[in-house]
C-alpha positions as CSV (number, residue, x, y, z in Angstrom):
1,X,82.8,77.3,78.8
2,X,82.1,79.0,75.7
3,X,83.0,82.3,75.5
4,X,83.2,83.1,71.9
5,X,81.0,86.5,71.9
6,X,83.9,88.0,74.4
7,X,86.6,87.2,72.6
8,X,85.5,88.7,69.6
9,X,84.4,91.5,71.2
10,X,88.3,91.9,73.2
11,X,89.5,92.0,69.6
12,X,87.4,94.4,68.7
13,X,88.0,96.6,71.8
14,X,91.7,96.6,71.4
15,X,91.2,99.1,68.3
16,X,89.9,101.2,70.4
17,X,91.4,101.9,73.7
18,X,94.5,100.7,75.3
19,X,94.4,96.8,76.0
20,X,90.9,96.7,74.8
21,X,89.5,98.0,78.5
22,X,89.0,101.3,80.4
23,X,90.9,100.0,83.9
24,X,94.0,97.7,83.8
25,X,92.9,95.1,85.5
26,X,89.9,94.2,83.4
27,X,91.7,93.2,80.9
28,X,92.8,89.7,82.8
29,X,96.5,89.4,81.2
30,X,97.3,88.0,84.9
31,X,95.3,84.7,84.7
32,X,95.3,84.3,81.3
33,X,91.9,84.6,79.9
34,X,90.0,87.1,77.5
35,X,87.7,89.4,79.4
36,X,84.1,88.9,79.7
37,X,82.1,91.0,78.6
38,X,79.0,91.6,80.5
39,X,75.4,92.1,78.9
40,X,73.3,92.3,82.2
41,X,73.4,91.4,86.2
42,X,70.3,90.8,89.0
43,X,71.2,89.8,92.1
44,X,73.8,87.9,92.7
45,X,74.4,87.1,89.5
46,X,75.8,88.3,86.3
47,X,75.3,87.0,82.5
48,X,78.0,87.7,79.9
49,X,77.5,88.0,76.4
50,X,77.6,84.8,75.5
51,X,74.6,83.6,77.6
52,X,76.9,82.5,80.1
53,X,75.5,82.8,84.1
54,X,78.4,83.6,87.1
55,X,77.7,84.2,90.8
56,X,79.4,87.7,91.2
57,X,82.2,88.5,93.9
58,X,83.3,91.0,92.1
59,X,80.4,93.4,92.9
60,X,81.7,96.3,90.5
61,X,84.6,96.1,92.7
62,X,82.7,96.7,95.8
63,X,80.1,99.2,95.0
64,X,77.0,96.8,94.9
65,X,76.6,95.7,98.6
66,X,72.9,95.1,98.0
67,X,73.3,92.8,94.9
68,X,72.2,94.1,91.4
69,X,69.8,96.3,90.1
70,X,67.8,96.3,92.9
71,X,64.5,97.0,92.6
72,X,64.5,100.1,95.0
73,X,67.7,101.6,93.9
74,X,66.9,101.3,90.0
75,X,63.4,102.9,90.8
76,X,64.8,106.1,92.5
77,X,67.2,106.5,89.3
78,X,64.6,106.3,87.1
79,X,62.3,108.8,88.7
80,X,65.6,111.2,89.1
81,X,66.1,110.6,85.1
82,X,62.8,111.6,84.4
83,X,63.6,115.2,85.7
84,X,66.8,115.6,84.4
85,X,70.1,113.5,84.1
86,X,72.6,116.9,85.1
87,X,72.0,120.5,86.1
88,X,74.8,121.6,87.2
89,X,73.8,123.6,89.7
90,X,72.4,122.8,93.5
91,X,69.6,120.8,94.4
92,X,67.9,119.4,97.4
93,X,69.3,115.9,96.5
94,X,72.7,116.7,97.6
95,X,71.5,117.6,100.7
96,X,69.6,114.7,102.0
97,X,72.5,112.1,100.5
98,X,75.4,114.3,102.9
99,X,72.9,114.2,106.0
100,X,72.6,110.3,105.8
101,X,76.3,110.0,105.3
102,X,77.4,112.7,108.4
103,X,75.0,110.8,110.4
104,X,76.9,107.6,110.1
105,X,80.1,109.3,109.7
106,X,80.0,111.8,112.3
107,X,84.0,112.7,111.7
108,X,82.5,114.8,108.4
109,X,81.5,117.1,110.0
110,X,81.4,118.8,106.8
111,X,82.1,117.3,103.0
112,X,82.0,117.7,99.6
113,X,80.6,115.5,96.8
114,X,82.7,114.4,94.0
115,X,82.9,111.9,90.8
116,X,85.5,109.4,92.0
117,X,88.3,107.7,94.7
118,X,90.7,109.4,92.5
119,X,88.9,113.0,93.0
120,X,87.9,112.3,96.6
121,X,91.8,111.3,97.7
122,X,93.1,114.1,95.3
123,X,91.1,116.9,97.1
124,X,91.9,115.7,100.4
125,X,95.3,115.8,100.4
126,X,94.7,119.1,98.9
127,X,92.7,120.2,101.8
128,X,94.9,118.8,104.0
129,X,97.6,120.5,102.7
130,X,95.9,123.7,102.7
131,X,95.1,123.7,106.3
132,X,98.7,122.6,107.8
133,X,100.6,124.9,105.6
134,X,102.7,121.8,104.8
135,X,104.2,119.5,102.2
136,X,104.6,116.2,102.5
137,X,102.4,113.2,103.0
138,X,102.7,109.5,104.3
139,X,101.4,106.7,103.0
140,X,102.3,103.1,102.8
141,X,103.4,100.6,100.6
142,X,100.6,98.2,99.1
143,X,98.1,100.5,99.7
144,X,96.2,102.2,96.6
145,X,94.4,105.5,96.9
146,X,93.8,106.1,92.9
147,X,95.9,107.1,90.1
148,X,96.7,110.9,90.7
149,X,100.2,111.5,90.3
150,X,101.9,112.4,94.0
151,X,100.1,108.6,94.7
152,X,101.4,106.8,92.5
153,X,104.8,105.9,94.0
154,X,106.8,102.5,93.6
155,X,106.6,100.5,96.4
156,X,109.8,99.7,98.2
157,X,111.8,102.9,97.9
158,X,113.7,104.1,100.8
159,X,111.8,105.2,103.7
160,X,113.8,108.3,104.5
161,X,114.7,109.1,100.6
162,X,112.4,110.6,97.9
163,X,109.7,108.2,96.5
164,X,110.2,107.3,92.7
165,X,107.1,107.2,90.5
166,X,105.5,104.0,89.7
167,X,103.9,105.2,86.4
168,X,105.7,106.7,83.4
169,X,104.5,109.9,82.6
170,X,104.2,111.3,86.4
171,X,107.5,113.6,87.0
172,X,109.7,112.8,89.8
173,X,109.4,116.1,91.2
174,X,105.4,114.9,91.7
175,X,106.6,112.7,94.5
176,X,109.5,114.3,95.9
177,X,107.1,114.9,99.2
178,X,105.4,111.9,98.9
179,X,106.8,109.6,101.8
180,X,106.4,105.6,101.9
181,X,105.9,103.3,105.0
182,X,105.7,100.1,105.8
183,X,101.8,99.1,106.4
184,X,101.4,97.5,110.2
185,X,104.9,98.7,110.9
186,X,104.9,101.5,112.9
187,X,108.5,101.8,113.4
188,X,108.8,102.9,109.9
189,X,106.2,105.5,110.8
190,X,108.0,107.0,113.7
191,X,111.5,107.7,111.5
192,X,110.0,109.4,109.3
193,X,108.0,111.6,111.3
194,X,111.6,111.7,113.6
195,X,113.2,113.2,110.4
196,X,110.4,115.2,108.8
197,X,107.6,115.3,111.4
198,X,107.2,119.5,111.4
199,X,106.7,119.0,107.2
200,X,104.4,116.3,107.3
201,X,100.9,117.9,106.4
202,X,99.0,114.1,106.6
203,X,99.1,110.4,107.3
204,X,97.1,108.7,104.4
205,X,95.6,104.8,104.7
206,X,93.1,102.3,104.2
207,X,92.6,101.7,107.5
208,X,91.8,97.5,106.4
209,X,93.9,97.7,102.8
210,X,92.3,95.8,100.0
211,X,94.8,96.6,97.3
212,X,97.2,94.4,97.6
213,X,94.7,92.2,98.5
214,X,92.6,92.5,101.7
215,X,95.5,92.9,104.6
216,X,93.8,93.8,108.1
217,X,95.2,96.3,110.2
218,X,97.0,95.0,113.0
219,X,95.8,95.7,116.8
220,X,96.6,98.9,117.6
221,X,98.4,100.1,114.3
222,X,95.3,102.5,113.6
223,X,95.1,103.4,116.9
224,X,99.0,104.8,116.9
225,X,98.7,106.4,113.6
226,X,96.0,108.5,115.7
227,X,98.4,109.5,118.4
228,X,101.2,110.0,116.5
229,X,99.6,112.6,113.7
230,X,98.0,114.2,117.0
231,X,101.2,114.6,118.3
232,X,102.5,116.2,115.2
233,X,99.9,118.1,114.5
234,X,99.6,116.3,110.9
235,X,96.0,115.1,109.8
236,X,95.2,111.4,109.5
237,X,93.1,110.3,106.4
238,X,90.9,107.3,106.0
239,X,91.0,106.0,102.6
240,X,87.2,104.3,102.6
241,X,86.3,104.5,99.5
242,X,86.2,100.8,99.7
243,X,85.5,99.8,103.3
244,X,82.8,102.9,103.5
245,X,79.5,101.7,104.3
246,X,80.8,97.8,103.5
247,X,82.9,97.0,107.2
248,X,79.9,98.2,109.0
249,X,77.2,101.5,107.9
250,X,79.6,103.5,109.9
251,X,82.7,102.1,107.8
252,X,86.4,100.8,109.2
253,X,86.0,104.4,111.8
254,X,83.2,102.5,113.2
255,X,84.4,99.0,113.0
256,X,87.7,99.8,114.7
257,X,86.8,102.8,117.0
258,X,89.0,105.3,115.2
259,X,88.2,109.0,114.2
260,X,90.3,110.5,111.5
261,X,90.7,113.9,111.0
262,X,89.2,113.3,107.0
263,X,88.0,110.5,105.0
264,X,87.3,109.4,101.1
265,X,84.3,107.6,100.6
266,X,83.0,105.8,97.2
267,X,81.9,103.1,95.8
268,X,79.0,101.6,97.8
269,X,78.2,105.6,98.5
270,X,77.0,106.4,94.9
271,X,74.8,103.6,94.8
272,X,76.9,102.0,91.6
273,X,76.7,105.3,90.1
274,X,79.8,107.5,90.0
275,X,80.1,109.3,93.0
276,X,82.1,109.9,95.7
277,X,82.8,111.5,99.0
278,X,85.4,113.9,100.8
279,X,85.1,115.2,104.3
280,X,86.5,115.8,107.7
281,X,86.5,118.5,110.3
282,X,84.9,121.4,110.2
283,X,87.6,123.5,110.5
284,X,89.6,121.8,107.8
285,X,86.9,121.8,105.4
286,X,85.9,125.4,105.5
287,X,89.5,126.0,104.1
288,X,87.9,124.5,100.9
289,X,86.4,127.1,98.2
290,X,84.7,129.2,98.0
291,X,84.8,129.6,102.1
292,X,88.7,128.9,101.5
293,X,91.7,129.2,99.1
294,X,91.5,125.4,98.6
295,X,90.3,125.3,95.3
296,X,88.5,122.0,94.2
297,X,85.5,121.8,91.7
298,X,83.4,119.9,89.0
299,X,80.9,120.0,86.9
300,X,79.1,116.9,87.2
301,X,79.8,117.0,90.9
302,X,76.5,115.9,93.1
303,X,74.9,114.8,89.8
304,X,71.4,114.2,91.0
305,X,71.4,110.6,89.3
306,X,74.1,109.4,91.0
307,X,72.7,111.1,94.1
308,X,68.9,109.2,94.2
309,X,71.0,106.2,93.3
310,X,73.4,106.7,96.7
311,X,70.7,108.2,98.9
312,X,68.4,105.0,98.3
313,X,71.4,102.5,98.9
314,X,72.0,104.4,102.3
315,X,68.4,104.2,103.1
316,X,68.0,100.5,102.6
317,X,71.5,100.1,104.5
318,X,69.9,102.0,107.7
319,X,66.5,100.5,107.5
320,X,68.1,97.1,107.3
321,X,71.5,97.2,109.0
322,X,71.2,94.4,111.2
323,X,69.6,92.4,109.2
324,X,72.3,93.0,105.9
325,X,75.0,93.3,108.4
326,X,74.5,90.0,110.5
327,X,73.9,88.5,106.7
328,X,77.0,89.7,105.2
329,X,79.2,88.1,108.7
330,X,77.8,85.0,108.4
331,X,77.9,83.7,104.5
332,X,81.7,85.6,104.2
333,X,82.5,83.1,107.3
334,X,81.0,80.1,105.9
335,X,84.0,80.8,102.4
336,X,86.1,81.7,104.7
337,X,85.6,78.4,106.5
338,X,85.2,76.1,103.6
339,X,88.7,78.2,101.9
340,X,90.7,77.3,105.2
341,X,89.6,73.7,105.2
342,X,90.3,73.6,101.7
343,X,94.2,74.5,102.9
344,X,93.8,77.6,101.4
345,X,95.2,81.2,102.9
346,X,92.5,83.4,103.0
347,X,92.2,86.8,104.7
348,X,88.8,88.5,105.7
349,X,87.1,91.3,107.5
350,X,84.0,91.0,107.1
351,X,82.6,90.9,103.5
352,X,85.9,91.3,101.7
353,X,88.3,88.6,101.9
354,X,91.1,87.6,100.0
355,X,93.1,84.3,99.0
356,X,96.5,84.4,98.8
357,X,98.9,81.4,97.3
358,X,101.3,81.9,99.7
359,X,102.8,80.1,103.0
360,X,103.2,83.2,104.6
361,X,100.9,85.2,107.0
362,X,100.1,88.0,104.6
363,X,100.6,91.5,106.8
364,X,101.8,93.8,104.5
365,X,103.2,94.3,101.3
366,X,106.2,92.2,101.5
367,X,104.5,89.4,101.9
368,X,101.5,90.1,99.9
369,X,104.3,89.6,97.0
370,X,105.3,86.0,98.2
371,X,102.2,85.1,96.6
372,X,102.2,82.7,93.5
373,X,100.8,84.6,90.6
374,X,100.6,81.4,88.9
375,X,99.0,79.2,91.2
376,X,96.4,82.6,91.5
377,X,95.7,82.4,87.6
378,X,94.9,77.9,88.0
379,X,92.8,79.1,91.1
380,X,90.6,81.6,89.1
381,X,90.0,79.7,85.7
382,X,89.3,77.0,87.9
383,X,86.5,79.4,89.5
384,X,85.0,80.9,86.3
385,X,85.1,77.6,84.6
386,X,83.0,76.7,87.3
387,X,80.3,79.7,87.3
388,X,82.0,81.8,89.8
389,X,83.3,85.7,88.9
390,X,86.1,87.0,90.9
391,X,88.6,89.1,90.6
392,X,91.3,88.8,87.6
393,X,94.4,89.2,90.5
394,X,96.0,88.0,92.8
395,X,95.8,92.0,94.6
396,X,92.3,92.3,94.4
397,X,89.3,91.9,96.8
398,X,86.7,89.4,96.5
399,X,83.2,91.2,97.6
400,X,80.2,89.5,99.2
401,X,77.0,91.0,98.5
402,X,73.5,91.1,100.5
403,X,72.0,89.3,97.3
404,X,74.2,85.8,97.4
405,X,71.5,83.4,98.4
406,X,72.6,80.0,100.4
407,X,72.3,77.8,97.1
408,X,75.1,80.7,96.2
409,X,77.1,79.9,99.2
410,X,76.9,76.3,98.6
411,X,78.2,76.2,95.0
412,X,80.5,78.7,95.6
413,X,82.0,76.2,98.6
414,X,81.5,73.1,96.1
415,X,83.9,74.8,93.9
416,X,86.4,75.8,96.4
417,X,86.2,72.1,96.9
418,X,87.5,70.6,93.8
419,X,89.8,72.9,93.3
420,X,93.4,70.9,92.9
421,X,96.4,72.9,92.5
């Protein structure tokens, strides 16, 4: 496959900014291969600069449930541009998009509009922090909740000890209240709420992780989390930026029938534009200014772009949920099918999946890190060289849209199919 125009323009990039890219992970130093660099996407599909045509898993890493400039979604943004692409100030947009989302997500009981994951988890903990009068937070290892610096902890540090950062430039000091446990063990929970359980302000989590590649909660393991923040009077937080409106239109709160106390949204809830979510309890949010001493803000927060884009992406969700819904089960089960038979370890809930090169059953972050890298990097060449576009990592999600028709499906599985590693 020729990909000439993408290499030259990698070269290029690299003058620019770090690696050539604007995320890590774009830049595809894990299997191997130059970037491509995209020129347009409908549908299901996406064209690269050199002419070249991929079915798209990768779905903008989640955000484009519905496939590709569609048609509806593209004409609300236009008609929002026309009036104005930022004000700055309130408008009757942000209104209607946080009614369709408290109506799905009735645990936000109130919330507040921001730019990205990053912002959304940022101000939560904030909030959360605000309200118990407390320091420290949980969260586990393997799961990702953006790059602020109390999150961005290296995995494997003791569970009773201070966390270490992951990332040079974030002091230690950052992540001296930032406490690690083990995802789907809840005995590593329970010590360190045994040893710091009056100073724990929240219990952050993806409720089905998809950062260390999709790993699915294991029966019951949200449902304790629930009792034992109650019990502690802590707050637990749903990282759904990812599985927001993509599990189910209620999200992973819906799917499993658990209510946090707050949740992050993004992705699918801007509509491809950037935008994203914060919210919770009433009384929890109303410590946020200017009701609270919370302070969070932003400029382009609630930009109405990204706004019409999210409100009409909500709006085809609801009007169609069974039908997109019932859709999304059924051709995610056929890969999964067609990956298992191919001997392949695959985990799914519904329209995120992920194939790890591993004989281990992949239930946390341990054993998310058996997985061969390199048999990962044969896997995905093999795939692009054969149309397909997932993600460049092992860690990453693969995302089924709405838009992937059955001649889709079928190539997809006919490449799954010859693969030989």
């Amino acid at each position: 496959m020729n990909i000439q125009n993408s290499e030259k323009f990698y070269a290029q990039a690299q003058n620019f900014m770090p690696g050539g890219v604007n995320s890590p992970v774009r830049a595809c130093r894990a299997v191997g291969r130059a970037p491509l660099f995209i020129d347009h996407a409908k549908g299901s599909k996406i064209y690269d600069v050199d002419g070249n045509e991929y079915i798209d898993y990768i779905c903008s890493w989640g955000p484009n449930i519905l496939g590709h400039s569609n048609e509806r979604v593209i004409n609300a943004v236009t008609e929002t541009c026309q009036r104005g692409l930022t004000f700055g100030a309130c408008h009757s947009g942000e209104i209607e998009l946080a009614r369709l989302i408290k109506k799905h997500f009735p645990s936000m009981e109130m919330l507040r509009l921001v730019n990205s994951g990053t912002e959304a988890v940022m101000s939560a903990i904030r909030a959360a922090r605000g309200y118990t009068k407390r320091d420290k937070i949980v969260k586990f290892e393997g799961c990702y909740h953006g790059h602020s610096d109390g999150l961005l902890v290296k995995s494997g540090s003791g569970l009773l000890t201070n966390s270490i950062p992951d990332s040079a430039g974030v002091p230690k000091g950052y992540t001296d209240n930032t406490l690690l446990a083990k995802y789907n063990n809840k005995e590593s929970v329970e010590k360190l709420f045994e040893e710091h359980g009056d100073d724990i302000a929240c219990v952050i989590v993806e409720p089905c992780a998809a950062n260390m590649g999709v790993v699915p909660p294991e029966k019951g393991f949200l449902q304790f989390l629930r009792e034992i923040t109650t019990k502690y009077n802590s707050l637990l937080i749903f990282d759904e930026v990812i599985t927001g409106f993509r599990l189910s239109i209620g999200g992973a709160q819906k799917y499993y029938n658990v209510k946090p106390d707050l949740t992050t949204l993004g992705k699918i809830v801007g509509g491809g534009m950037p935008l994203a979510v914060y919210g919770g309890k009433k009384e929890v949010m109303q410590c946020v200014a200017p009701l609270g001493s919370v302070y969070q803000a932003g400029t382009l927060s609630g930009n109405p772009v990204a706004v019409s884009a999210g409100i009409e992406t909500l709006k085809i969700l609801e009007e169609n949920q069974d039908e997109i819904y019932t859709r999304l089960e059924k051709i995610s089960a056929q890969l999964e099918n067609a990956m298992q038979e191919s001997g392949l370890n695959v985990n799914r809930v519904g329209s995120i999946m992920t194939v790890f090169f591993t004989g281990e059953k992949v239930k946390d972050y341990d054993t998310a890190k058996t997985a061969d890298t390199a048999r990962f990097a044969e896997y995905f060449r093999h795939m692009q060289d054969n149309g397909i576009y997932t993600a460049p990592s092992q860690f990453e999600a693969m995302f089924v849209s709405f838009a992937h028709t059955d001649e889709d499906i079928d190539k997809t599985i006919n490449a799954i199919k010859s693969l030989e590693l």
